[in-house]
C-alpha positions in Angstrom: -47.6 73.3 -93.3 -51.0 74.6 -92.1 -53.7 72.9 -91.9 -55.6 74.3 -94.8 -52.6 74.0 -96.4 -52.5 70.4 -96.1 -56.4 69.7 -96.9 -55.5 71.8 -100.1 -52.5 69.6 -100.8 -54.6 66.4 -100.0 -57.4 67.3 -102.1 -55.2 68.0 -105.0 -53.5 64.7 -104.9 -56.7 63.2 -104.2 -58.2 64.9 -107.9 -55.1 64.3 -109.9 -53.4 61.1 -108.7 -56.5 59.6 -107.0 -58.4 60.2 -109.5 -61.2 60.8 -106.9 -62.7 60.7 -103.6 -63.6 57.6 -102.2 -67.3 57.9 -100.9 -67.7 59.3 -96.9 -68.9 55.5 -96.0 -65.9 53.8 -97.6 -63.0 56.5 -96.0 -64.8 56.2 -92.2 -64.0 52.2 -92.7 -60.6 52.7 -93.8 -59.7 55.3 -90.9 -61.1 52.9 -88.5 -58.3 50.4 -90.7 -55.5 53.3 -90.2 -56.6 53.6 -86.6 -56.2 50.3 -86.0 -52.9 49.9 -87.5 -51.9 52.9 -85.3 -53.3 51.1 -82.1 -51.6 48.0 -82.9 -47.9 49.8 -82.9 -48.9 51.5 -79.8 -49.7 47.8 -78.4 -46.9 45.9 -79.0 -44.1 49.2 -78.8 -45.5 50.7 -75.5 -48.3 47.9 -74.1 -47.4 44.3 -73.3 -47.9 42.5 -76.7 -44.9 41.6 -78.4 -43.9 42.3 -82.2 -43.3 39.6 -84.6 -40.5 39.6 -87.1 -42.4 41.1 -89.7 -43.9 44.1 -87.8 -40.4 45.5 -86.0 -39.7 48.1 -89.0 -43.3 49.6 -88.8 -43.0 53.4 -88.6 -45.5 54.6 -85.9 -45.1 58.2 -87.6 -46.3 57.0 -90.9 -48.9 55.4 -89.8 -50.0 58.6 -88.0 -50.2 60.4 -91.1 -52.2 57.7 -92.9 -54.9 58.6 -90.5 -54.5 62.1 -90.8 -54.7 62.0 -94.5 -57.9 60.2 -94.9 -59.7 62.2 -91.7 -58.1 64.8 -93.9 -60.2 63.0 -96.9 -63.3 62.7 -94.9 -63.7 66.7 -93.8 -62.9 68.2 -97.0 -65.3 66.0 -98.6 -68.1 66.9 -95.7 -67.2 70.6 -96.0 -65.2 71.1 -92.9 -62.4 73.4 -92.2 -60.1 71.5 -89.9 -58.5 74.9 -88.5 -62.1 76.4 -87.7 -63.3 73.2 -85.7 -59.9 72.8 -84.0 -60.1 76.6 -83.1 -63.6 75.8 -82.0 -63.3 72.4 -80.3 -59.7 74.1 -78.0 -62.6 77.1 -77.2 -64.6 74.3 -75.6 -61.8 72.1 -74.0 -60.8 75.7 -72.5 -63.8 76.3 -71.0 -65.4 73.1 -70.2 -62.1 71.9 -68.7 -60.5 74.8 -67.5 -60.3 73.2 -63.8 -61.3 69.8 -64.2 -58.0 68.3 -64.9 -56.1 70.6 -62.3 -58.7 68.8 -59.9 -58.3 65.6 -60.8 -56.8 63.4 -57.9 -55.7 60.6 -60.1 -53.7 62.8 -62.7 -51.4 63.5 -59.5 
């Protein structure tokens, strides 16, 4: 799947199932909420918190794509074409980075 192929598929749910959008304010807290969830995995599967009983069948992958669909959410309704601003924003990390990584004494 492409990316405009998924903002089309997630808009479509979003109109039929969802019924609608929520507004820009309300999906920026609940990607902060996804976000979270996502860092909390990370925390206890990779960092040194531990899981508790209930949280040892969370699926890091799903999670993932519940903040993909609402950023998803968020630029179709503010107009943005994910695959032009990646396109764009790999342009910039190209240029503007092109050495400074390769440089870097504490990436070695």
């Amino acid at each position: 799947m492409t990316i405009k192929e998924a903002q089309s598929l997630v808009d479509n749910w979003i109109n039929t199932t969802g019924i609608r959008y929520f507004n820009e304010l309300t999906n920026t807290a609940i990607l902060m909420e996804e976000v979270g969830e996502v860092a909390r995995i990370m925390a206890r599967r990779y960092g040194e918190q531990s899981f508790k009983k209930s949280d040892e069948a969370v699926d890091l992958g799903d999670e993932m794509a519940d903040v993909l669909f609402v950023l998803i959410c968020l630029a179709n309704q503010t107009g943005i074409d994910l695959t032009e601003a990646l396109e764009k924003n790999m342009i910039k990390k190209n240029i503007r980075d092109a050495e400074r990584h390769k440089n870097n004494e504490k990436l070695k």
